[in-house]
C-alpha positions as CSV (number, residue, x, y, z in Angstrom):
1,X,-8.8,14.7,53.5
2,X,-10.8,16.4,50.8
3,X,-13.4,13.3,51.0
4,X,-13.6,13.7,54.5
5,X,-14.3,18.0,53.8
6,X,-17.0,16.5,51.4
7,X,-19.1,14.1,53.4
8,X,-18.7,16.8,56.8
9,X,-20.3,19.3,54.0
10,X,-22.9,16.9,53.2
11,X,-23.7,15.7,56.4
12,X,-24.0,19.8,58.0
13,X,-26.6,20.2,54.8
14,X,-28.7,17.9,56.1
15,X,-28.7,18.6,59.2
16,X,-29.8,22.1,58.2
17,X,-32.8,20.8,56.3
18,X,-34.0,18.5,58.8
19,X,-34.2,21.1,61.8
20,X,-36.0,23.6,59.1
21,X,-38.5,20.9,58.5
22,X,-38.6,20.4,62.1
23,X,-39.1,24.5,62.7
24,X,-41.6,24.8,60.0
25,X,-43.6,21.3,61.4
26,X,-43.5,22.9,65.0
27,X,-45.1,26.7,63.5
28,X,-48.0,25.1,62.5
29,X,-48.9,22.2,64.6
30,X,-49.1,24.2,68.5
31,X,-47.1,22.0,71.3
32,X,-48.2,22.7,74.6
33,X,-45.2,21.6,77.2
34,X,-44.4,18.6,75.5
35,X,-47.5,17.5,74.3
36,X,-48.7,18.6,70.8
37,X,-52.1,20.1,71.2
38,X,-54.8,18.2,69.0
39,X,-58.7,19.1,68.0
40,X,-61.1,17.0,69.9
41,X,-62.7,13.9,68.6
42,X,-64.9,14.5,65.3
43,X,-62.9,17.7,64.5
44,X,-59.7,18.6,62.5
45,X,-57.0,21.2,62.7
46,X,-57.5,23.4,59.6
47,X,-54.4,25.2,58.6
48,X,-56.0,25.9,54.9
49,X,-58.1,28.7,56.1
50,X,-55.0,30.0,58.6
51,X,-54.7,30.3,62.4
52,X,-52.5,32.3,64.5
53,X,-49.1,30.7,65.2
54,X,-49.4,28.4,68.4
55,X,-53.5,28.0,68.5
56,X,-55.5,25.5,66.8
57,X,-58.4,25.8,64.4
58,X,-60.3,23.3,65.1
59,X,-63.3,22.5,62.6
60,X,-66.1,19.7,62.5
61,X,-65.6,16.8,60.2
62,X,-68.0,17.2,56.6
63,X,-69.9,14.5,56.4
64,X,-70.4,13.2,53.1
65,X,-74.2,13.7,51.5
66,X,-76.3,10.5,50.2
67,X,-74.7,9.3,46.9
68,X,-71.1,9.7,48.3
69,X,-69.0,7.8,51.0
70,X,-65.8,8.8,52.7
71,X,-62.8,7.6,50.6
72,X,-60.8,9.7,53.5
73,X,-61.9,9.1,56.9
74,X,-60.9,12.3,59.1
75,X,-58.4,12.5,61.0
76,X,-56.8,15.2,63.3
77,X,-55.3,16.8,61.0
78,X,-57.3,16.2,57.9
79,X,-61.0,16.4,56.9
80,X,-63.2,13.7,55.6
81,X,-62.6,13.5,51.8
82,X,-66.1,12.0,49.4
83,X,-65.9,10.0,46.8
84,X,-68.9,9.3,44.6
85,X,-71.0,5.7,44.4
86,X,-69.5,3.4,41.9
87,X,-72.7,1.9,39.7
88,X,-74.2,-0.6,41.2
89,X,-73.9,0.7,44.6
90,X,-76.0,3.5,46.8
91,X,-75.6,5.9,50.3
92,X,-78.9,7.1,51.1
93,X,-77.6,8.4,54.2
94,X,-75.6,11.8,55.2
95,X,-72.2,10.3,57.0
96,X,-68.7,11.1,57.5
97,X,-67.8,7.0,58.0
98,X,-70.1,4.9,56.1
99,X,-69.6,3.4,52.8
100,X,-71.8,2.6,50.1
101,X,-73.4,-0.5,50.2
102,X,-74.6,-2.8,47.0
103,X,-78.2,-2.1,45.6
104,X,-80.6,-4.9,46.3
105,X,-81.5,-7.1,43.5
106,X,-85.5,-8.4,43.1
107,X,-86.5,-11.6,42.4
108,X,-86.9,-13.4,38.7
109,X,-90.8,-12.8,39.2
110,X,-90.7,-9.8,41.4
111,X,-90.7,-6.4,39.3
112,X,-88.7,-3.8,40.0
113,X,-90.7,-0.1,41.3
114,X,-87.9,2.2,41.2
115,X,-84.0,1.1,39.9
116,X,-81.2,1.8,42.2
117,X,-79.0,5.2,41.8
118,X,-76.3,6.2,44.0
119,X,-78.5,7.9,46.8
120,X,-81.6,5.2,47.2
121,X,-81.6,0.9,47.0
122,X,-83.7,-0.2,44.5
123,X,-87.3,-0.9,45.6
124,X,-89.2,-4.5,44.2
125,X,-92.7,-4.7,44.1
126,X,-95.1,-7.2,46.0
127,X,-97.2,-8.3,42.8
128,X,-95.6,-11.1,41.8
129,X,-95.9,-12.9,38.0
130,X,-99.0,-15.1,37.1
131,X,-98.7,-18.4,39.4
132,X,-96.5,-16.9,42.3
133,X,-97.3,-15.2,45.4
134,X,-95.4,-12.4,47.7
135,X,-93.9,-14.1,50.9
136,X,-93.1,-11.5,53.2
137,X,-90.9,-14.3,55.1
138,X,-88.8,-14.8,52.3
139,X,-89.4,-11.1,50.8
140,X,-89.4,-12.9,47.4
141,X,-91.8,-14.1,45.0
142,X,-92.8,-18.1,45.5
143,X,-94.4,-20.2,43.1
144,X,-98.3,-21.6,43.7
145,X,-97.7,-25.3,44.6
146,X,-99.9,-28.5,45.1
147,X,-101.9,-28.6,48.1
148,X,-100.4,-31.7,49.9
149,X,-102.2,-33.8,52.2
150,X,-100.3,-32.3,55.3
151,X,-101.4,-29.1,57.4
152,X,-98.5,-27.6,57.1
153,X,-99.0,-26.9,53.6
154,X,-102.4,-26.7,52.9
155,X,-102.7,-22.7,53.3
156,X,-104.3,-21.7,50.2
157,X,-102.1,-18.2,48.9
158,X,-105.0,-15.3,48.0
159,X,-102.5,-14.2,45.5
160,X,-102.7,-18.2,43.5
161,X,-106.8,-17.7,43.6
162,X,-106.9,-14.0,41.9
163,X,-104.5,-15.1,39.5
164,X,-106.5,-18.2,38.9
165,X,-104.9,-21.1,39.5
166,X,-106.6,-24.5,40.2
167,X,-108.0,-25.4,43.3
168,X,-105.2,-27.6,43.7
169,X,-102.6,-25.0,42.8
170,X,-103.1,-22.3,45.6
171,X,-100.7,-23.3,48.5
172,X,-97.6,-23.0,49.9
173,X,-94.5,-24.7,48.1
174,X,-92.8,-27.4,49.9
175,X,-89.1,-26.8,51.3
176,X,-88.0,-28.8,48.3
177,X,-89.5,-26.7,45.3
178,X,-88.7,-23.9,47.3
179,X,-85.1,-24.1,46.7
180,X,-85.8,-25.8,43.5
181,X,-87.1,-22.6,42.5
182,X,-84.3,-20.3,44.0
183,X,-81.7,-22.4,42.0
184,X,-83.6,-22.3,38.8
185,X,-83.8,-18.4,39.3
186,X,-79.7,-17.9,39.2
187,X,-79.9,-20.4,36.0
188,X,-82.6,-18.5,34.3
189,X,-81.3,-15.1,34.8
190,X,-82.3,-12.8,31.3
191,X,-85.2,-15.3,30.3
192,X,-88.7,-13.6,30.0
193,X,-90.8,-13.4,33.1
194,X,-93.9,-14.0,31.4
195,X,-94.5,-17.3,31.7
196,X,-97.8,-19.3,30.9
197,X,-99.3,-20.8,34.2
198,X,-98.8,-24.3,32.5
199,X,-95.2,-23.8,31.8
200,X,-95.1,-22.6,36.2
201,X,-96.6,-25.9,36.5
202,X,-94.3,-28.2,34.4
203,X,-91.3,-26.6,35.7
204,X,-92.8,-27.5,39.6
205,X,-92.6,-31.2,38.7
206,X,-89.2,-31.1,38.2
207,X,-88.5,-29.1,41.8
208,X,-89.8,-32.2,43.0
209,X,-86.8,-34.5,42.0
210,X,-84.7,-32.5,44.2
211,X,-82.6,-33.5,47.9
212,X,-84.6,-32.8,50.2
213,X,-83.1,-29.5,52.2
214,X,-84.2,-27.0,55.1
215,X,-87.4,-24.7,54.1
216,X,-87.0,-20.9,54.3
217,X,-90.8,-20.5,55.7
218,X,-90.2,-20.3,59.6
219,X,-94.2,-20.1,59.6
220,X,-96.1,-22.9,60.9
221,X,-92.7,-24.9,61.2
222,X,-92.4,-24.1,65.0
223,X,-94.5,-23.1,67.5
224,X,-96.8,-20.3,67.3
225,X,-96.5,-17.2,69.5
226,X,-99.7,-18.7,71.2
227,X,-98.4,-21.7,71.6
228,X,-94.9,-20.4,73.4
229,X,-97.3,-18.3,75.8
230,X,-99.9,-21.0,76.5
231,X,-96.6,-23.3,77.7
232,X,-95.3,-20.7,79.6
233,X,-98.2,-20.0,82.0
234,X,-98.6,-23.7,82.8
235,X,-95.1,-23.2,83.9
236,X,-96.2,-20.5,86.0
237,X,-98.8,-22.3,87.3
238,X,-97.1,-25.6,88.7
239,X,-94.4,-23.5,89.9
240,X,-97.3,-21.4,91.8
241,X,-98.8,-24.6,93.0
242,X,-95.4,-25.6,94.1
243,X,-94.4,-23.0,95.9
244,X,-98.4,-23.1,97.9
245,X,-97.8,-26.5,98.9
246,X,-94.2,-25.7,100.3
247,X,-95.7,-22.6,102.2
248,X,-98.8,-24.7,103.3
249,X,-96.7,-27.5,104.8
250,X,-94.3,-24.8,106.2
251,X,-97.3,-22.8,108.0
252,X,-99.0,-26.5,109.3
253,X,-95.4,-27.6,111.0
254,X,-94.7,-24.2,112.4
255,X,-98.3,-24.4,114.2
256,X,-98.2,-27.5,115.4
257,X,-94.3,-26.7,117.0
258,X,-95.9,-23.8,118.4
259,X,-98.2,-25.5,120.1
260,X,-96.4,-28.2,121.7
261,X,-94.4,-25.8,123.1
262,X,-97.0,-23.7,124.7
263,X,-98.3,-26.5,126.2
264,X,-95.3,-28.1,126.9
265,X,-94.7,-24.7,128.9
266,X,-98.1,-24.9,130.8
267,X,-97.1,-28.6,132.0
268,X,-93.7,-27.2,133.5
269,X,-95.4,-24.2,134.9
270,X,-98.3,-26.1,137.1
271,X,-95.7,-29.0,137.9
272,X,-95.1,-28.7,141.7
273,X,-91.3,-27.4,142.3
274,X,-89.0,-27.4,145.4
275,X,-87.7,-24.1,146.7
276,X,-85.4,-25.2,149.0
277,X,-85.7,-27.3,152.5
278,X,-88.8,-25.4,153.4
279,X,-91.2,-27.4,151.0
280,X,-92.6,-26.9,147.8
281,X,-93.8,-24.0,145.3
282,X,-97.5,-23.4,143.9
283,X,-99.1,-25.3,147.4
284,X,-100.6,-24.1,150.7
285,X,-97.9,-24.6,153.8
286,X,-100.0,-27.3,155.7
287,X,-99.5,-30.0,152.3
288,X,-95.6,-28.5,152.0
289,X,-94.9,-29.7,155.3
290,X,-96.8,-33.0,155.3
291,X,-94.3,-33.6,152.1
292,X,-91.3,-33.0,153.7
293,X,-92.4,-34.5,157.2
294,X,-90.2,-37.4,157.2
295,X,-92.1,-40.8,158.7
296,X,-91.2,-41.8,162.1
297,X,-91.2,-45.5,163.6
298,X,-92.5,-46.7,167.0
């Protein structure tokens, strides 16, 4: 009997806490009917800086400035909460969702303008090294390659003649030392950029000795613009000359049906007719009854 006293004790004590949780819950978050009453989207109810009992304060959502992302996203009830940019990472923009994103590193032979902080990516410069040229393609620095005997490769780099390489060391690289030379860059990494032009040169021969893979230069590789637009008007044009013909053969047979059948109709028209036992239509009385005179026989 006295356990049973106990647990009835305990059980009423709870009860008691959980409707005053329930009463204090209901005081600051309004119901209207039986729907609790929320701020609109891209707002929050804020019950730090008070509100009458049974109305909203409704607030918009901070958004976090540039070297800060939301670690908090807001919510009805909450507002956004910032968190700074770890290193290595920047926000360059004012949000309330966004996070910060990784800074951008440059290429082995592409120097760096201005190093990354947490409100601005880092920014690489288009002079490349000695014996490399700036591919805006590839938004990289690529080596000065041989000139090889096909036109696809033969575009001579102004970059490769200011710095001074050899006649024969001013074009585009081939697919091959291309990613030759992006997989020596993630080996090389800390190794000075200042390279002699002879030591560019040796280290081409070896790109050479690589599987043959896909080239990152879209340029000259497929079509030109020119080329897409010159192929499409001749399209135009044989489907114009096409549709001429169709319509010219269309006009020629209606005509000719038209005119069979106006004189088709003329032919009916002047085609004596009978009207009945009295004789004929479109003729004079005396030939109508010389028609219908039926012979006689002596």
């Amino acid at each position: 009997m006295a356990t049973f006293k106990k647990n009835g004790a305990v059980c009423f004590l709870m009860l008691v806490v959980l409707f005053s949780e329930r009463a204090t819950f209901a005081k600051h978050h309004p119901t209207q009917g039986s729907a609790q009453l929320r701020c609109r989207y891209g707002m929050f109810d804020d019950r730090q800086r008070g509100a009458e009992d049974g109305k909203l304060n409704c607030r918009p959502c901070s958004r976090c400035l540039p070297g800060y992302q939301a670690s908090r996203l807001c919510s009805w009830s909450d507002d956004t909460e910032c968190s700074p940019c770890l290193p290595g990472y920047y926000s360059a923009s004012t949000s309330s969702v966004d996070a910060c994103l990784p800074c951008r590193t440059c290429g082995q032979h592409q120097p760096v303008l201005h190093a990354c902080n947490a409100s601005a990516d880092t920014i690489c410069s288009r002079h490349c090294s000695a014996g490399y040229f700036y591919s805006p393609l590839d938004d990289d620095c690529l080596p000065c390659s041989p000139c090889q005997n096909h036109p696809l490769y033969q575009e001579r780099m102004e970059e490769c003649i200011a710095s001074g390489m050899g006649t024969d060391m001013q074009c585009w690289p081939l697919p091959t030392l291309i990613m030759g030379s992006q997989e020596s860059q993630s080996d090389t990494i800390g190794e000075s950029d200042n390279k002699s032009p002879s030591t560019t040169v040796a280290s081409q021969s070896d790109y050479h000795k690589r599987p043959a893979a896909s080239s990152p230069r879209p340029r000259k590789l497929c079509k030109d613009d020119s080329d897409l637009d010159r192929d499409t008007r001749q399209v135009y044009v044989v489907v114009l000359l096409v549709v001429l013909v169709v319509g010219g053969l269309c006009a020629v047979l209606s005509v000719t049906i038209i005119i069979c059948l106006c004189r088709f109709t003329k032919m009916v028209s002047r085609s004596p007719k009978r009207t009945g036992k009295s004789g004929y239509e479109n003729i004079s009385r005396k030939t109508s009854e010389l028609l219908v005179r039926q012979p006689t026989y002596v």
